[in-house]
KEMITOR-904253 format. One record per residue: residue number from 1; residue in three letters; x, y, z of N, C-alpha, C in turn. Coordinates in nm, 3 decimals, padded with zeros to 5 digits, always signed. Each point is the difference from the previous one (the first is absolute). Example, Ala and Ser with C-alpha at 12.3 -4.5 7.8 and 13.67 -1.06 7.14 Angstrom:
<recs>
seq = 1 type = ALA n_xx = +01.319 n_yy = -00.569 n_zz = +00.780 ca_xx = -00.089 ca_yy = +00.119 ca_zz = +00.000 c_xx = +00.090 c_yy = +00.120 c_zz = +00.000;
seq = 2 type = SER n_xx = -00.035 n_yy = +00.105 n_zz = -00.072 ca_xx = +00.082 ca_yy = +00.119 ca_zz = +00.006 c_xx = -00.077 c_yy = +00.109 c_zz = +00.073;
</recs>
This chain:
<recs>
seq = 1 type = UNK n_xx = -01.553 n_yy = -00.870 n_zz = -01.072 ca_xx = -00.110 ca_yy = -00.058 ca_zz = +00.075 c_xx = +00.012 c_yy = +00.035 c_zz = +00.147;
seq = 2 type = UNK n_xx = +00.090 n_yy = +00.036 n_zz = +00.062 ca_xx = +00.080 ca_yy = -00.023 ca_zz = +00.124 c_xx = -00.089 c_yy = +00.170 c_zz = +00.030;
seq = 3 type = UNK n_xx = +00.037 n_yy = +00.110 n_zz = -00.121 ca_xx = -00.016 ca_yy = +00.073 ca_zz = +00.024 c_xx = -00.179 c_yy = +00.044 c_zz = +00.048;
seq = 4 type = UNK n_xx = -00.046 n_yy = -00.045 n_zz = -00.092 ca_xx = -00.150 ca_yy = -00.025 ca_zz = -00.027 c_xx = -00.015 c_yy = -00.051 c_zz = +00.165;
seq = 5 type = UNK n_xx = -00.001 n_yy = -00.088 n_zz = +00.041 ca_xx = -00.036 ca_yy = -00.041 ca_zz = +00.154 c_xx = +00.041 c_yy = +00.073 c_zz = +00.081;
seq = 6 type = UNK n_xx = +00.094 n_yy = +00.076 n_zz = -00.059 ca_xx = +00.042 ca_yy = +00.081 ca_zz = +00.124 c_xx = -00.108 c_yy = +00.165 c_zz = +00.007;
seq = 7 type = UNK n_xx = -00.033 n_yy = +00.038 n_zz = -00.114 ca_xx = -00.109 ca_yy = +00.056 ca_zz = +00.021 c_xx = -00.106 c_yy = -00.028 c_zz = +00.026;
seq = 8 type = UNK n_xx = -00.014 n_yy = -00.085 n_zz = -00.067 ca_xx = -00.180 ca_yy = -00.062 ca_zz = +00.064 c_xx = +00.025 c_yy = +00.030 c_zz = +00.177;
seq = 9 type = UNK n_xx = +00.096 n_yy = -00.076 n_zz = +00.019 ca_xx = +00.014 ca_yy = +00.030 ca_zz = +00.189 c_xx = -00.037 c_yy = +00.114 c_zz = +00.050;
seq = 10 type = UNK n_xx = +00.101 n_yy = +00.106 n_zz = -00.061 ca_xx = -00.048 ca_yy = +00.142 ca_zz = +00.061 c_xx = -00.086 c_yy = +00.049 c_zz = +00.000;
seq = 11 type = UNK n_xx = -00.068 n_yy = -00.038 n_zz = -00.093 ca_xx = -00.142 ca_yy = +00.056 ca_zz = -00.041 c_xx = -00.100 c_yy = -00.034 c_zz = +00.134;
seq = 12 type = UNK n_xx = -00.049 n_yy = +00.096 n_zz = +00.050 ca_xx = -00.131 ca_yy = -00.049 ca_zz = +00.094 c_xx = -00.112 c_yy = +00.049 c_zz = -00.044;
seq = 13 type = UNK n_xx = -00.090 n_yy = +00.005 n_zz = -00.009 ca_xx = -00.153 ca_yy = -00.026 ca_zz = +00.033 c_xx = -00.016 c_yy = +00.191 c_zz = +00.071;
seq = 14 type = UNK n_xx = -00.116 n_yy = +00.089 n_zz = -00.059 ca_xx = +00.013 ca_yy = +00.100 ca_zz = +00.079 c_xx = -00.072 c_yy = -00.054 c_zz = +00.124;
seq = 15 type = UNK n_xx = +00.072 n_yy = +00.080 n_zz = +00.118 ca_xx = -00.086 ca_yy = -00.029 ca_zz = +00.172 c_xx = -00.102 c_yy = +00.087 c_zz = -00.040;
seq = 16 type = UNK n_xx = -00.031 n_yy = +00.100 n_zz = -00.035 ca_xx = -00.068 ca_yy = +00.123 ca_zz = +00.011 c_xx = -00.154 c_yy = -00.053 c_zz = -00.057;
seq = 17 type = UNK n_xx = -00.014 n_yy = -00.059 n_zz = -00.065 ca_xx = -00.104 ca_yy = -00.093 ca_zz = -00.081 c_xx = -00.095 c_yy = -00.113 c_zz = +00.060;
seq = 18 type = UNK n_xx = +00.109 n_yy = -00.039 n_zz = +00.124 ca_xx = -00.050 ca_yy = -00.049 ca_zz = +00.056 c_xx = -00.113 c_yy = +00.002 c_zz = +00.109;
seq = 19 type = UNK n_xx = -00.079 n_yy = -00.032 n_zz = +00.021 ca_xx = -00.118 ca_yy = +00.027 ca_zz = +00.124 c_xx = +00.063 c_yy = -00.037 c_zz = +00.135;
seq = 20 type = UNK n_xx = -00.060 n_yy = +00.060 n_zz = +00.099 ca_xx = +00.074 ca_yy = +00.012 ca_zz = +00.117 c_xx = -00.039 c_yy = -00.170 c_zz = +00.078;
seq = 21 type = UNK n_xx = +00.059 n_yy = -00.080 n_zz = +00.057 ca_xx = -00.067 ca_yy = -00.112 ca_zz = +00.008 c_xx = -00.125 c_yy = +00.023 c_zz = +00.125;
seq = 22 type = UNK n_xx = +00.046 n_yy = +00.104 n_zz = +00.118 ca_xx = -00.080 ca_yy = +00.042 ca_zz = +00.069 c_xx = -00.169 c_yy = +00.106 c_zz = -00.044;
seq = 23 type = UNK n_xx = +00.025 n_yy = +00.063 n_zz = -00.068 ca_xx = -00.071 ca_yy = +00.041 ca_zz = -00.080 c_xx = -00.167 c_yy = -00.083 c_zz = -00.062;
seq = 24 type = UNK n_xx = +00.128 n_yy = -00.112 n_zz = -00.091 ca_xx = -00.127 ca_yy = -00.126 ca_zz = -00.025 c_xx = -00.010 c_yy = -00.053 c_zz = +00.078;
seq = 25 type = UNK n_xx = +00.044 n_yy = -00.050 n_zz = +00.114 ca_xx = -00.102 ca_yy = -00.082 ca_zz = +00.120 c_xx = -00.111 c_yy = +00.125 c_zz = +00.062;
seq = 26 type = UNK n_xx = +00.021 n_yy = +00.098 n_zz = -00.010 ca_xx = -00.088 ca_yy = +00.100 ca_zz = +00.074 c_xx = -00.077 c_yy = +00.004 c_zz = -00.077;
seq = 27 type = UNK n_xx = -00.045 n_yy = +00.038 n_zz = -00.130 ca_xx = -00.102 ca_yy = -00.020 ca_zz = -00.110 c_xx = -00.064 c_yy = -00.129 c_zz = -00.007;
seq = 28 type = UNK n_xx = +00.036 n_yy = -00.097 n_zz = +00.049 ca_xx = -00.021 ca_yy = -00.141 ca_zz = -00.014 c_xx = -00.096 c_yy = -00.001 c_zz = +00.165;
seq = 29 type = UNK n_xx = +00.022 n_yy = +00.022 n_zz = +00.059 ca_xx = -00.079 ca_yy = +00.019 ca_zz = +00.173 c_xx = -00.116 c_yy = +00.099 c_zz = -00.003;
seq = 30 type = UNK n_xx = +00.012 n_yy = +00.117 n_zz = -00.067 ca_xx = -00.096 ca_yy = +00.050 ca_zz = -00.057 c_xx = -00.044 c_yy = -00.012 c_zz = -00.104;
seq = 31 type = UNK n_xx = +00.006 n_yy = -00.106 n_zz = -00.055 ca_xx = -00.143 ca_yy = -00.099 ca_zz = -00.114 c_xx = -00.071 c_yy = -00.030 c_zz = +00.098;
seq = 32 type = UNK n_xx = +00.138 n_yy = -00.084 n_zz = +00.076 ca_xx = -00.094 ca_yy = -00.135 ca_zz = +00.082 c_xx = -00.087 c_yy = +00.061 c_zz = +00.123;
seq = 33 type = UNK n_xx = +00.009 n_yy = +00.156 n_zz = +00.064 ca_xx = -00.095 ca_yy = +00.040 ca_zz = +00.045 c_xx = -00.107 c_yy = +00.058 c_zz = -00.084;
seq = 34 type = UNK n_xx = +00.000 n_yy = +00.049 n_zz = -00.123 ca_xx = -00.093 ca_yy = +00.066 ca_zz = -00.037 c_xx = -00.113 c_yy = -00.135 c_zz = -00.023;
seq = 35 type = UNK n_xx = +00.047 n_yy = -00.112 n_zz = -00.090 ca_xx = -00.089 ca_yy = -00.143 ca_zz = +00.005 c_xx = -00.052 c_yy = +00.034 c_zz = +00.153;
seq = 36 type = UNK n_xx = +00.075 n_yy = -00.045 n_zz = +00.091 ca_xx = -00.087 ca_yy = +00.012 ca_zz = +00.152 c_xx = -00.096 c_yy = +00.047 c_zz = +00.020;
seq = 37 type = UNK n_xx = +00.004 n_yy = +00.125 n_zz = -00.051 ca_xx = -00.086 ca_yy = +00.070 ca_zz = +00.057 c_xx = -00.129 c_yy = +00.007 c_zz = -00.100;
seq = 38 type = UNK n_xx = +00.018 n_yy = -00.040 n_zz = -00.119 ca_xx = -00.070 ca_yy = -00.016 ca_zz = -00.093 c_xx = -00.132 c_yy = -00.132 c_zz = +00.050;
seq = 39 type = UNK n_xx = +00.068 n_yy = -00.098 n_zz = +00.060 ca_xx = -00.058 ca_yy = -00.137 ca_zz = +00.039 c_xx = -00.075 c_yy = +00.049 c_zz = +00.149;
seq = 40 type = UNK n_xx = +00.067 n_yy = +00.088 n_zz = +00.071 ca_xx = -00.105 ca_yy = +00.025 ca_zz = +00.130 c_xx = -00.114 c_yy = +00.094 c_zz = -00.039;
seq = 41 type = UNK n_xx = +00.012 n_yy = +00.032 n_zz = -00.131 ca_xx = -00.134 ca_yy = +00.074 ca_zz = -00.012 c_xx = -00.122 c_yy = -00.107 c_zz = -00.040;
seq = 42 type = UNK n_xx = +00.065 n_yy = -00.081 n_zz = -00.056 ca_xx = -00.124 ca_yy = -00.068 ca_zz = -00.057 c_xx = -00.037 c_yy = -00.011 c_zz = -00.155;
seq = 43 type = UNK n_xx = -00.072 n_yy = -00.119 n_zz = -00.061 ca_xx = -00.026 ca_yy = +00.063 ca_zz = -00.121 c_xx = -00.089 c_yy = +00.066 c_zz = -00.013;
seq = 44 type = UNK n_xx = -00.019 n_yy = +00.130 n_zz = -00.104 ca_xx = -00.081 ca_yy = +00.066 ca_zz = -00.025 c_xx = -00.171 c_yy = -00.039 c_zz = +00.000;
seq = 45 type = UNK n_xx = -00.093 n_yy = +00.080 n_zz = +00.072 ca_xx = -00.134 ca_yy = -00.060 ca_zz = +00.005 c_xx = -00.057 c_yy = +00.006 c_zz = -00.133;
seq = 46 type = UNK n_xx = -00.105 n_yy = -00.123 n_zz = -00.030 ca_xx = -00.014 ca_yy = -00.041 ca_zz = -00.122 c_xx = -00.175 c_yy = +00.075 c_zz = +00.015;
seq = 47 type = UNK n_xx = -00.044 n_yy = +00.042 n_zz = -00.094 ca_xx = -00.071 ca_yy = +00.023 ca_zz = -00.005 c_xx = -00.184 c_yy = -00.133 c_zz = -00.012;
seq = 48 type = UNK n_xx = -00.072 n_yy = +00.001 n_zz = +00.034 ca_xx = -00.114 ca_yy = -00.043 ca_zz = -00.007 c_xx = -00.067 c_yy = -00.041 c_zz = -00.086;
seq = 49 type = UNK n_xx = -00.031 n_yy = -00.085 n_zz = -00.081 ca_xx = -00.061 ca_yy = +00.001 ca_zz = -00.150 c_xx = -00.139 c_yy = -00.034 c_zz = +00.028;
seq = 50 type = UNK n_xx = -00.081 n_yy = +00.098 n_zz = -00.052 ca_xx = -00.152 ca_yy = -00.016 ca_zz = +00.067 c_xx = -00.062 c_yy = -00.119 c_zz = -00.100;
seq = 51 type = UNK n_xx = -00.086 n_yy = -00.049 n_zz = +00.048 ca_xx = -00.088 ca_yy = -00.113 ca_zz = -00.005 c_xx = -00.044 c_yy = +00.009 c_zz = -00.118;
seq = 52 type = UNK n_xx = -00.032 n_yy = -00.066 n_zz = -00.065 ca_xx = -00.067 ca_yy = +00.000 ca_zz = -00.101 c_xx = -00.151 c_yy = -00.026 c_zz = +00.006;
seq = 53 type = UNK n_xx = -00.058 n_yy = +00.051 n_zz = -00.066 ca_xx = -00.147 ca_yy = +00.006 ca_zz = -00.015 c_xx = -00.050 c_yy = -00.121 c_zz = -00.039;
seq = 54 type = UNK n_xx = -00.132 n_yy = -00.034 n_zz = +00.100 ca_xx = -00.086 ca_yy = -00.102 ca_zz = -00.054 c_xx = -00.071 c_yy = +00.025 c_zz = -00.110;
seq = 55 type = UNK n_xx = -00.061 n_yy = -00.055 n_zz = -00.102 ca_xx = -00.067 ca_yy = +00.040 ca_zz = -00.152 c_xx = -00.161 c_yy = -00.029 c_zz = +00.103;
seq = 56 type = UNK n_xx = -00.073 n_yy = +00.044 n_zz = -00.033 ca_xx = -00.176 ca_yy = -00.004 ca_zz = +00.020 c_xx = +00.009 c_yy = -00.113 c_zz = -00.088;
seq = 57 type = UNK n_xx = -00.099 n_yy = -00.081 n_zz = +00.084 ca_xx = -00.044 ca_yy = -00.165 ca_zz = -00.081 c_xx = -00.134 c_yy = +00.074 c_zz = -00.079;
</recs>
């Protein structure tokens, strides 16, 4: 058993797999500008829905 824990220990996790932590905050700042800039445009103009016709009495 002794032995068993003692490998589990050595064992790490690959680094290489890992994402850079700088990396994801930079992807994460550019969401949060692309939203930005998304919201200073505005929402899209809606188009007009024409009137509907009176029927002849």
């Amino acid at each position: 058993m002794d032995t068993l824990h003692a490998v589990l220990r050595s064992l790490r996790g690959e680094t290489k797999s890992r994402p850079d932590p700088v990396a994801v905050f930079r992807e994460f700042v550019d969401h949060l500008d692309r939203l930005g800039r998304r919201e200073r445009q505005g929402p899209p103009a809606r188009r007009a829905r024409p009137r509907p016709r009176r029927r002849a009495k």
